[in-house]
TIDO-844118 format. One line per field, with one value per residue (C-alpha): residue number from 1; z, y, x. Coordinates in Angstrom, 2 decimals. Last residue first. Layout:
// TIDO-844118
nr: NUM/...
z: Z/...
y: Y/...
x: X/...
END
This chain:
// TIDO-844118
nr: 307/306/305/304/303/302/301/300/299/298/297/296/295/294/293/292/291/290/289/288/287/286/285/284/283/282/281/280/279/278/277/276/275/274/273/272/271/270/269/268/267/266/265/264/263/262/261/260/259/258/257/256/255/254/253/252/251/250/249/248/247/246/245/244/243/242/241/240/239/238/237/236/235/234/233/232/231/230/229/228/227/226/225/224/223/222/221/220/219/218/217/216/215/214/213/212/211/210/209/208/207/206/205/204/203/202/201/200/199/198/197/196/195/194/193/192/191/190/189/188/187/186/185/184/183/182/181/180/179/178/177/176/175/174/173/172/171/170/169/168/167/166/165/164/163/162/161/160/159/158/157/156/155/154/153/152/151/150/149/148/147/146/145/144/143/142/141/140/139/138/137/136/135/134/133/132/131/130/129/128/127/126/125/124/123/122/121/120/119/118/117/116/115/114/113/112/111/110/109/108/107/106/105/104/103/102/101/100/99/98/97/96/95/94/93/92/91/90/89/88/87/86/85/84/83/82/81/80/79/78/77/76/75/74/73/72/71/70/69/68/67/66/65/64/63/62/61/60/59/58/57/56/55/54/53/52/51/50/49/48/47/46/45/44/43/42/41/40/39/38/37/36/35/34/33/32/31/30/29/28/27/26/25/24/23/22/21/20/19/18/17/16/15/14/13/12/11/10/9/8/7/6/5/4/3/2/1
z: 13.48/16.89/18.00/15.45/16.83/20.39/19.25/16.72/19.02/21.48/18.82/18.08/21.94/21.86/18.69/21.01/23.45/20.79/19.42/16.58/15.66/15.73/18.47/19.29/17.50/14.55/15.50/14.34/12.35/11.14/9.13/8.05/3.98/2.40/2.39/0.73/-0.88/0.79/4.03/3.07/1.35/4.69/6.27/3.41/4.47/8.06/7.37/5.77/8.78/10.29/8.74/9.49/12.82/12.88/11.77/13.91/17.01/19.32/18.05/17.36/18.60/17.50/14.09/11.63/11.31/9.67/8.00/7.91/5.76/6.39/3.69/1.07/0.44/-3.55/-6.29/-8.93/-9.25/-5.57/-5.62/-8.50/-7.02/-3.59/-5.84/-7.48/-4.75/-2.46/-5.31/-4.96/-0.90/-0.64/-3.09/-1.62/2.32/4.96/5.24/3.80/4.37/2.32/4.80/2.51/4.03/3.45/5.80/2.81/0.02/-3.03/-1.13/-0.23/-3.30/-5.03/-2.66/-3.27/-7.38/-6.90/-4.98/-7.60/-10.53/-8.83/-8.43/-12.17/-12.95/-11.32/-12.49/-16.21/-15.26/-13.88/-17.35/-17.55/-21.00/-23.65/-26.42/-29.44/-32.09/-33.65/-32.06/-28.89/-29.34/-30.85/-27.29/-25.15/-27.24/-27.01/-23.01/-22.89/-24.38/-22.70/-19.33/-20.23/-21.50/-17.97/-15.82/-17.50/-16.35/-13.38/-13.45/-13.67/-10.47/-8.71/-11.12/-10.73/-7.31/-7.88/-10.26/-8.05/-4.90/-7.59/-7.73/-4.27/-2.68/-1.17/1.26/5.14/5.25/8.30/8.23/11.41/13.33/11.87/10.72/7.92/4.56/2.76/3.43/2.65/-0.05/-1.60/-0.46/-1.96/-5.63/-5.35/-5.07/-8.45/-10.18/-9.16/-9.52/-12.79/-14.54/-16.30/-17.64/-15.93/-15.01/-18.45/-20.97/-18.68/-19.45/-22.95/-22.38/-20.30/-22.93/-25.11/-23.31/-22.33/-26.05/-26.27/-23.64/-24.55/-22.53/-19.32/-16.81/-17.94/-17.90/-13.87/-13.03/-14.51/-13.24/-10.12/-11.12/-12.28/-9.17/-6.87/-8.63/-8.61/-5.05/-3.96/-6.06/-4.22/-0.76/1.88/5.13/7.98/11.14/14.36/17.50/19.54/22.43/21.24/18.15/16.86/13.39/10.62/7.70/5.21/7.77/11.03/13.53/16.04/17.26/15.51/13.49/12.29/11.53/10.02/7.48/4.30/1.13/-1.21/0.24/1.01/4.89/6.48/9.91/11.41/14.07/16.86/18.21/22.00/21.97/22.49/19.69/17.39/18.96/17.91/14.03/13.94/15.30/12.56/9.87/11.42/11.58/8.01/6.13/7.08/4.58/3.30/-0.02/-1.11/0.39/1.11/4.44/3.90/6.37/5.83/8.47/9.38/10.84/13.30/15.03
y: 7.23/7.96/5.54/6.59/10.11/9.32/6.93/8.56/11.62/9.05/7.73/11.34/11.09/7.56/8.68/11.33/8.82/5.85/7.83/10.22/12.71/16.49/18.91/21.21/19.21/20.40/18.71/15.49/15.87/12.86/13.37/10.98/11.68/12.59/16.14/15.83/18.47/21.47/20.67/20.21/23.91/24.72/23.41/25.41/28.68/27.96/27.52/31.23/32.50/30.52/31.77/35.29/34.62/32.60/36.16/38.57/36.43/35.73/31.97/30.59/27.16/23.94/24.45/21.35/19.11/16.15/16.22/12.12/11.39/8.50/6.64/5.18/2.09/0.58/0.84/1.62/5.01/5.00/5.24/7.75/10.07/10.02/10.44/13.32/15.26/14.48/15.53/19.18/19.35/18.74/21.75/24.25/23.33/22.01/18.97/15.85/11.85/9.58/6.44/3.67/0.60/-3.07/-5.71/-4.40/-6.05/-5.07/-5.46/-8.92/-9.91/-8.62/-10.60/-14.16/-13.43/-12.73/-16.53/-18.08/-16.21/-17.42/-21.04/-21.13/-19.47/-21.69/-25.06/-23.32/-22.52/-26.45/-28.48/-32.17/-33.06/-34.17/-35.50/-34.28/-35.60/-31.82/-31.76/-32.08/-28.94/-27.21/-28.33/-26.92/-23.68/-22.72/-24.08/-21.12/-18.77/-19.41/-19.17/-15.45/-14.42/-15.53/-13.52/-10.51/-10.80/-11.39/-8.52/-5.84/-4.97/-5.42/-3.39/-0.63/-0.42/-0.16/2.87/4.18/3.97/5.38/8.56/9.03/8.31/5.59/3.38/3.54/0.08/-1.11/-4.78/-5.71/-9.04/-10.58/-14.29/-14.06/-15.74/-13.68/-10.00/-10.91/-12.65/-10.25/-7.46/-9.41/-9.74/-6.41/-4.58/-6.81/-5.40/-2.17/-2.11/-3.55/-0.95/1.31/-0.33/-0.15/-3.35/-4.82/-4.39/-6.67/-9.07/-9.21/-10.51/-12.93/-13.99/-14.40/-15.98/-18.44/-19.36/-19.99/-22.67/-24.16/-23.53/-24.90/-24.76/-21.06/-20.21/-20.48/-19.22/-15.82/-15.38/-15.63/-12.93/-10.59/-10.61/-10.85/-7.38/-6.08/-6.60/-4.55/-2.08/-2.08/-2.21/-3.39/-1.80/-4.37/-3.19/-5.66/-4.50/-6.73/-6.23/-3.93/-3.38/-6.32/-6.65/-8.18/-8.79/-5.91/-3.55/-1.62/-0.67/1.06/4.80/4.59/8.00/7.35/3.57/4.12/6.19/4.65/6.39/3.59/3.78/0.27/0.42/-2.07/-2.27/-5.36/-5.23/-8.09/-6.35/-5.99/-2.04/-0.97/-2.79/-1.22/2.58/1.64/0.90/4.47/6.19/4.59/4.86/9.01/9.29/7.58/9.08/13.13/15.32/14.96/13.02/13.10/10.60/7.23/4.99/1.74/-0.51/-4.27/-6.22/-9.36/-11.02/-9.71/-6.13
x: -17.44/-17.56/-15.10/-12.62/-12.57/-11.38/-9.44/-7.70/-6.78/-5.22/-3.35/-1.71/-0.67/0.14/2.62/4.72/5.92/6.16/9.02/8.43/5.66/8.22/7.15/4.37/1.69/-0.56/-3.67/-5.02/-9.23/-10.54/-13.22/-16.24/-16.72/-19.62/-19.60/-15.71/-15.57/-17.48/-15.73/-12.33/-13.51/-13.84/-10.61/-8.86/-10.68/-9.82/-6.18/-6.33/-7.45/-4.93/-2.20/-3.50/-3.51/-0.27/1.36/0.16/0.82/-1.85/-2.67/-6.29/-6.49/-6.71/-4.20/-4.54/-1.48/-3.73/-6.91/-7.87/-10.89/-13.31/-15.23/-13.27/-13.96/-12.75/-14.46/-12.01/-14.34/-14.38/-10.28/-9.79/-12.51/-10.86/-7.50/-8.21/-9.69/-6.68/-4.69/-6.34/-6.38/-2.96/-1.97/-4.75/-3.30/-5.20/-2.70/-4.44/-4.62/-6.65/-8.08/-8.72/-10.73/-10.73/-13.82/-15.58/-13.78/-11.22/-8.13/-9.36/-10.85/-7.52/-5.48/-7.66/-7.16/-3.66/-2.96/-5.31/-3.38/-0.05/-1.12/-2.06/1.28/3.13/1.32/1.88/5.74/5.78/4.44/5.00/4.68/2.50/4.10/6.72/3.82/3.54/0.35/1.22/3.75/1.03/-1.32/1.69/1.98/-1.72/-1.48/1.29/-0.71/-3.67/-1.91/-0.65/-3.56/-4.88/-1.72/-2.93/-6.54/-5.57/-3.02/-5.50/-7.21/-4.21/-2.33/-4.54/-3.78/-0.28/-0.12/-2.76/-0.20/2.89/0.48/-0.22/2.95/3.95/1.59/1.81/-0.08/-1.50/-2.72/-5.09/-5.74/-2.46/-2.07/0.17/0.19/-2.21/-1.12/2.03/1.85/0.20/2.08/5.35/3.54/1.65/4.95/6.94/3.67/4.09/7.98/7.81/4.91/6.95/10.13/13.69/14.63/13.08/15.84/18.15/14.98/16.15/19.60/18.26/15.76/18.56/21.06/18.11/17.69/21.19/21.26/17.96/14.65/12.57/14.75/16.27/12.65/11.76/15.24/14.64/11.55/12.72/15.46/13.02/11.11/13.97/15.22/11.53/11.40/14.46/13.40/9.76/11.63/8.75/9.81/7.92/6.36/5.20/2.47/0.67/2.73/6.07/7.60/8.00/10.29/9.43/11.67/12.44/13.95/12.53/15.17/12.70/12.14/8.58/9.19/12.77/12.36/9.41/10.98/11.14/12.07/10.77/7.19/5.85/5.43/3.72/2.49/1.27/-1.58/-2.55/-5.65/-5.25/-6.90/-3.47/-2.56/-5.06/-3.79/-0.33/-1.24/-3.59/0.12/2.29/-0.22/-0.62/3.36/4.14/0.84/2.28/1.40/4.61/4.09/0.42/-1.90/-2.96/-3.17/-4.21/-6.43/-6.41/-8.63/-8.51/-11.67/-14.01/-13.05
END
């Protein structure tokens, strides 16, 4: 593997993205590649599947191998209050109470934790020296949501530099001078520091591995968001089914489930021609502990190098 790679693991809540990441970030480190897994789902559980205190500053968990629990609330309450700080320097006393007052209104609109998500990932993902990213994402839906900021906020963050140059050349204008001007050298360094994150999310040395149960409900959002993600242009080419049954059972019961397992694994099929596939069978006891990951890595391995 040349260069660092960023490898994000999508999917519908449940299907199992924490246990597979988790598993597909162990098997890099086996293979000596210096991996960092991130998790940026609000209900983490890395800690439970990896067997590991895992919190919001890195922590290894064994040779070649670190996790980190992103907390998107957590980062939209550090976001706000940075920017915060930035304007009270820059404005009147009762102007600030204002704008403070105002920003209260903003904890809860749509958008913040996205944005306030692709700030610390961005960072992240740019100021360490890791072989491989891992990223056990949220949930499909909130994933998109953040996605699409990527794409967006460039643009965003430009209207928001003309505007402010607009106001420093009226301000020239109206004789008061031509002064020194830190939120524009902030946000100038923060739309070069996006910019570099969405080339690198956006590139080839980037893949998205969506992650399905062989069930009708899976299989439907799945759909929607392989179409979603090549339509934002971004590399999807490998499939992961996960918790599929490898054997026909004897009981009455499992046979009929997996007859009807069968039928879902075809229409997989009929889908997603295009796609590589993954396939991790349903195992006997619960993914969690390194123990019972190197035997879903194993399973990744095998299939990974035939891809």
């Amino acid at each position: 593997m040349d260069g660092s790679r960023l490898f994000f693991f999508v999917g519908k809540g449940g299907v199992g993205k924490t246990s597979v990441s988790s598993a597909f970030a162990l098997m890099l480190s086996e293979r000596g590649i210096n991996t960092l897994l991130l998790s940026t789902d609000p209900a983490h559980s890395l800690s439970d599947v990896l067997g590991v205190k895992v919190g919001s500053e890195v922590k290894s968990v064994k040779k070649n191998f670190a996790a980190l629990e992103i907390d998107p609330i957590r980062e939209a309450e550090s976001y706000l209050s940075e920017a915060l700080k930035r304007i009270e320097a820059l404005v009147n006393p009762d102007t600030f109470s204002k704008v403070k007052d105002m920003f209260h209104l903003l904890e809860d609109s749509p958008g913040l934790l996205e944005a306030a998500l692709t700030e610390r990932l961005s960072r992240t993902v740019l100021e360490t020296d890791y072989d491989a990213l891992v990223v056990d994402t949220a949930p499909t839906g909130h994933t998109l949501q953040m996605l699409g900021t990527v794409s967006r906020i460039g643009s965003w963050i430009e209207e928001l530099i003309k505007n402010r140059q607009k106001s420093q050349r009226l301000k020239e204008a109206a004789g008061k001078g031509k002064e020194d001007d830190e939120l524009l050298r902030a946000l100038r360094d923060r739309r070069v520091r996006l910019e570099a994150f969405r080339e690198k999310v956006f590139s080839k040395d980037t893949t998205f591995l969506p992650i399905l149960n062989p069930e009708r409900l899976p299989i439907l959002e799945t759909r929607r968001a392989v179409d979603k993600l090549k339509t934002m242009g971004l590399g999807v080419n490998v499939l992961v089914v996960n918790k599929v049954m490898d054997r026909v059972p004897e009981e009455e019961f499992f046979k009929r489930r997996k007859a009807v397992e069968d039928m879902y694994l075809n229409q997989i099929e009929e889908l997603f021609p295009d796609l590589d596939k993954i396939f991790i069978p349903l195992m006997e006891e619960d993914v969690r502990g390194l123990g019972m990951l190197n035997k879903v890595a194993r399973v990744l391995e095998e299939s990974w190098k035939s891809l």
